[in-house]
C-alpha positions in Angstrom: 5.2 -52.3 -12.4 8.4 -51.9 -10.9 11.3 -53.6 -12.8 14.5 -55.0 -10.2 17.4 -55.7 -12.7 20.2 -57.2 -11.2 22.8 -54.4 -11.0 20.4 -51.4 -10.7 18.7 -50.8 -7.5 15.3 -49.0 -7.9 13.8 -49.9 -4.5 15.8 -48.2 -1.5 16.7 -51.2 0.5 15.5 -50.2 4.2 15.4 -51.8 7.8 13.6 -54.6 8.9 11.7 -53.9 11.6 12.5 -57.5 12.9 15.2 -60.0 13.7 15.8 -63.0 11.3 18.7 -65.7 12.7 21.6 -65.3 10.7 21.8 -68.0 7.9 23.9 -70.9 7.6 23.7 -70.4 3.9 23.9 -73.7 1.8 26.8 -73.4 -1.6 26.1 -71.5 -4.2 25.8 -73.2 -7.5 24.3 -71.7 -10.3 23.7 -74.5 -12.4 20.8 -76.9 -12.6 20.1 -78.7 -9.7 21.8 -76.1 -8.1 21.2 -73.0 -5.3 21.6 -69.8 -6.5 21.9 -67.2 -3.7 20.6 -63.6 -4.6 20.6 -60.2 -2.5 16.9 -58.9 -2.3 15.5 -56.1 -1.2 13.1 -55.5 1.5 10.7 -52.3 0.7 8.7 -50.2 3.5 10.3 -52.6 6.1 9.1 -55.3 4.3 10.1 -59.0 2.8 9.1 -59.8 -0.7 7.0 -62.8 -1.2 9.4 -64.6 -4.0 8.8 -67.3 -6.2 11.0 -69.0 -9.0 9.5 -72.5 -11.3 6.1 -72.1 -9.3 7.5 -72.7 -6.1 7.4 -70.0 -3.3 11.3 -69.7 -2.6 13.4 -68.8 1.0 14.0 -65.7 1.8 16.5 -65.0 5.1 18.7 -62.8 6.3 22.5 -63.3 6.6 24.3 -60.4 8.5 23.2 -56.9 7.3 21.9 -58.6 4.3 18.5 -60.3 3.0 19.1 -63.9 0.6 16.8 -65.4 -1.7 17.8 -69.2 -1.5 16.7 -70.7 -4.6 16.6 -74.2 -5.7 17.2 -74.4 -9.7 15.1 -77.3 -11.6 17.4 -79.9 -12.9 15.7 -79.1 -16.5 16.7 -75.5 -16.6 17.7 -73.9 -19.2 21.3 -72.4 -18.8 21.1 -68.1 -19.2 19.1 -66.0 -17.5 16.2 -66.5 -15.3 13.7 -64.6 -13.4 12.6 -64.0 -9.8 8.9 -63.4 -9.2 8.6 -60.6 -6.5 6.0 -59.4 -4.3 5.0 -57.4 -1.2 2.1 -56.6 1.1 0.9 -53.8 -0.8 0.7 -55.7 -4.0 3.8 -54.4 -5.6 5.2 -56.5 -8.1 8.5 -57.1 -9.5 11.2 -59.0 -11.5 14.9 -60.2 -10.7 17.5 -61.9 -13.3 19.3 -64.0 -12.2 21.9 -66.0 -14.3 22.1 -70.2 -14.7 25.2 -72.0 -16.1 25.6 -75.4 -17.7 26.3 -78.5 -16.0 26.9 -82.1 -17.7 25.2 -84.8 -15.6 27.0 -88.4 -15.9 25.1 -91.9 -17.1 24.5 -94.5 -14.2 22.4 -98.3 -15.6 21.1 -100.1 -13.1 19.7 -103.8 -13.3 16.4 -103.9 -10.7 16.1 -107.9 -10.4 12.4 -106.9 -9.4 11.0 -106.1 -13.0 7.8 -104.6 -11.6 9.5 -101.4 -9.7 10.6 -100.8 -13.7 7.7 -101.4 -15.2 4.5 -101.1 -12.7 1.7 -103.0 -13.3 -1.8 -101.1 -14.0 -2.9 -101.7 -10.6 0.2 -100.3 -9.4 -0.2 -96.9 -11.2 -3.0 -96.1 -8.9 -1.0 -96.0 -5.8 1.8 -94.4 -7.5 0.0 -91.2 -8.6 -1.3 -91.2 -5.0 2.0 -91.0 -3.2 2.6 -88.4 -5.8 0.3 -86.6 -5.2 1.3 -87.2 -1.7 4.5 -86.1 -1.9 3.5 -82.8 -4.1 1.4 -81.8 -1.3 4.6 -82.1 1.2 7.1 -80.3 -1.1 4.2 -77.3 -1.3 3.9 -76.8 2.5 4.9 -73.6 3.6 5.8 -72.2 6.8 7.3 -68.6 7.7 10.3 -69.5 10.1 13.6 -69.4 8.8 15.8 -72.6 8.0 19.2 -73.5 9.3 20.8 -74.7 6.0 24.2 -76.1 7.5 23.4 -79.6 7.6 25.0 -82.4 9.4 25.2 -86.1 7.5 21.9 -88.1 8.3 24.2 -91.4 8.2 28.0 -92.0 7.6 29.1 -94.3 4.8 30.1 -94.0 1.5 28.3 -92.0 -1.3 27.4 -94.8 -3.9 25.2 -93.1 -6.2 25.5 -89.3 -6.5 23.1 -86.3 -6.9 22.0 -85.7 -11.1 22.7 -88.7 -12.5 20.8 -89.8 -15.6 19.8 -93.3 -15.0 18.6 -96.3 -17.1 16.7 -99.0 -15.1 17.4 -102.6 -17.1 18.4 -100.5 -20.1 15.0 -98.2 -19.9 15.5 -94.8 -19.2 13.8 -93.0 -16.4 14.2 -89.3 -14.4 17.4 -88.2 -13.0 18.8 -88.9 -9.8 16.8 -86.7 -7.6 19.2 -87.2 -4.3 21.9 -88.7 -2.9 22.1 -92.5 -2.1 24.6 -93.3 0.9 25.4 -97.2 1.7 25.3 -98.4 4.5 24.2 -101.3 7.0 20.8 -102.3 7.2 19.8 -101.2 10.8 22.0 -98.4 10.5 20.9 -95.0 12.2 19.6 -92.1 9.8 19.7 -89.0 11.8 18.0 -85.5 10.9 20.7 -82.8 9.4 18.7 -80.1 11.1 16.2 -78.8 13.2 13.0 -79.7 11.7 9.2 -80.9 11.8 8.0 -84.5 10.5 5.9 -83.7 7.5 4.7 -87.3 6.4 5.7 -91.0 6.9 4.5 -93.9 4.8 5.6 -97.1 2.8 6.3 -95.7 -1.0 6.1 -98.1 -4.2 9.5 -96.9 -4.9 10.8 -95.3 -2.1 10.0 -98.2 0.2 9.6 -96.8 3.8 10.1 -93.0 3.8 10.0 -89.8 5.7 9.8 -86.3 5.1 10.9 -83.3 7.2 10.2 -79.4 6.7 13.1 -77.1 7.9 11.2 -74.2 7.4 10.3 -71.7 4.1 10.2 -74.7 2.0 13.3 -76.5 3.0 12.2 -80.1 2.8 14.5 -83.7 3.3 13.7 -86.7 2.3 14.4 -90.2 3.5 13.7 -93.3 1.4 14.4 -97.0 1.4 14.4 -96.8 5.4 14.0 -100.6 7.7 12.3 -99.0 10.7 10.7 -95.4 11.0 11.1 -94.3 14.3 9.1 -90.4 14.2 5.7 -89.7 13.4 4.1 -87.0 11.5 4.0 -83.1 13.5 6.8 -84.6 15.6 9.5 -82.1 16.3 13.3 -83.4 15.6 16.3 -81.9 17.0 19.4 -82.3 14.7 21.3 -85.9 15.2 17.6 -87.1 16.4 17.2 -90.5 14.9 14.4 -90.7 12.6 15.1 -94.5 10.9 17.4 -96.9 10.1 19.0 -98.1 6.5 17.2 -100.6 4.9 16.2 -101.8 1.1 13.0 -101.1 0.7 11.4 -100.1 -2.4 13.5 -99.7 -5.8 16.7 -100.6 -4.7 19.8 -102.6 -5.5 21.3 -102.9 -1.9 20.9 -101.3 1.9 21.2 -97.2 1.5 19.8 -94.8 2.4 18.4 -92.6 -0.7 19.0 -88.7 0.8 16.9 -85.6 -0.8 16.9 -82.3 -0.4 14.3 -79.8 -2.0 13.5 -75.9 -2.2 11.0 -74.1 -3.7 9.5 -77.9 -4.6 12.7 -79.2 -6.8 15.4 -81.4 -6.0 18.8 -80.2 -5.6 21.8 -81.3 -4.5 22.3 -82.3 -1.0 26.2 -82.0 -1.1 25.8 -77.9 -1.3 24.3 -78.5 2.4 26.8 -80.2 3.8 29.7 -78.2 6.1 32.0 -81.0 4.5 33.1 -82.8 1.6 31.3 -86.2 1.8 33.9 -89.4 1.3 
């Protein structure tokens, strides 16, 4: 087994016998809920198949050099972490990488409709579903490299942001998984990028919602939406309108709930974004 520690190269790093678009690479934030961006090395003209918390992660090229894009699990622990590594001829290897801390503030929330806080038992069965559902989406993988510079999908003002540890009528419940943006209802939400409609439904909690792939396991997320205007393996150019605001679902006003996911997990949609959102 071949061992890739982070400041000692032990694979030659060669040339790629074919042409990747140069990245618009997303922040780095090493933290949880974060992107960390790390060099890798291709090896007999070869990408590595990577993977980081059981998701397969991006790999892309950015000038002369090849970036693992990796989306760090809001529940990881800060120090270091590892990169799984493979290639074609069943080489295997490891890469450390290093996570810091990051404090996540408090939101409560009063939901006037006491079932979206505590679902009913006939409810349960159509919330594992879209679970299930939505795992299925957030595992799809397909080869062609993202553009990760993202335009806003609405204008308005951020009202809940990314991390937040939130109580629903006093009960606690997961962390903020995206960012919500208020808005009008009828509002247009318009796609941030390039990107293929992976599913569209009506969600228990996410009310009306759609998902797009970006490519290598970049996958947005649109929730709470009026009207859905794409359909599923429809191609979307960026500032394509896909929906419009609405407050559907779990919700305590019009927004639009925003998320952004790589290698399956939530991170912050902010670290996409070419500017600082109001």
């Amino acid at each position: 087994m071949y061992i890739l520690m982070r400041h000692v190269l032990l694979l030659s790093l060669l040339v790629i016998p074919f042409t990747l678009p140069a990245a618009n690479l997303p922040e780095a934030l090493n933290v949880p809920g974060g992107v960390a961006l790390e060099r890798v090395e291709a090896r007999d003209g070869a990408l590595p198949e990577m993977s980081f918390a059981d998701g397969r992660v991006a790999v892309v090229e950015d000038g002369e050099e090849l970036i693992a894009v990796v989306g760090v699990p809001l529940d990881t622990q800060p120090g270091e972490q590892w990169l799984d590594m493979q290639w074609p001829d069943d080489v295997h290897a490891r890469q450390s990488f290093t996570v810091g801390p990051k404090d996540y503030k408090t939101q409560y929330l009063t939901i006037t409709d006491e079932r979206k806080v505590e679902p009913l038992a006939e409810d349960l069965d159509r919330i594992y579903k879209e679970m299930a559902i939505t795992e299925e989406v957030l595992a799809t993988w397909t080869p062609q490299p993202p553009d990760f510079a993202f335009s806003r999908p609405v204008e308005g003002p951020i009202s809940s942001v990314y991390g937040l540890r939130r109580f629903y009528n006093n009960q606690p419940r997961s962390p903020h998984s995206g960012l919500d943006i208020a808005a009008a209802k009828g509002t247009p939400i318009r796609a941030p990028a390039g990107a293929t409609v992976m599913h569209t439904g009506e969600f228990f909690f996410s009310g009306n919602v759609v998902y797009l792939g970006h490519g290598q396991g970049l996958t947005t997320m649109y929730a709470h939406m009026t009207e859905i205007k794409v359909e599923k393996g429809q191609h979307v150019d960026q500032g394509e309108v896909i929906g419009t605001i609405g407050q559907t679902g779990r919700v305590t006003g019009p927004h639009l709930h925003w998320g952004v996911y790589l290698n399956g997990t939530p991170v912050d949609p902010t670290l996409f974004l070419q500017e600082t959102p109001p």
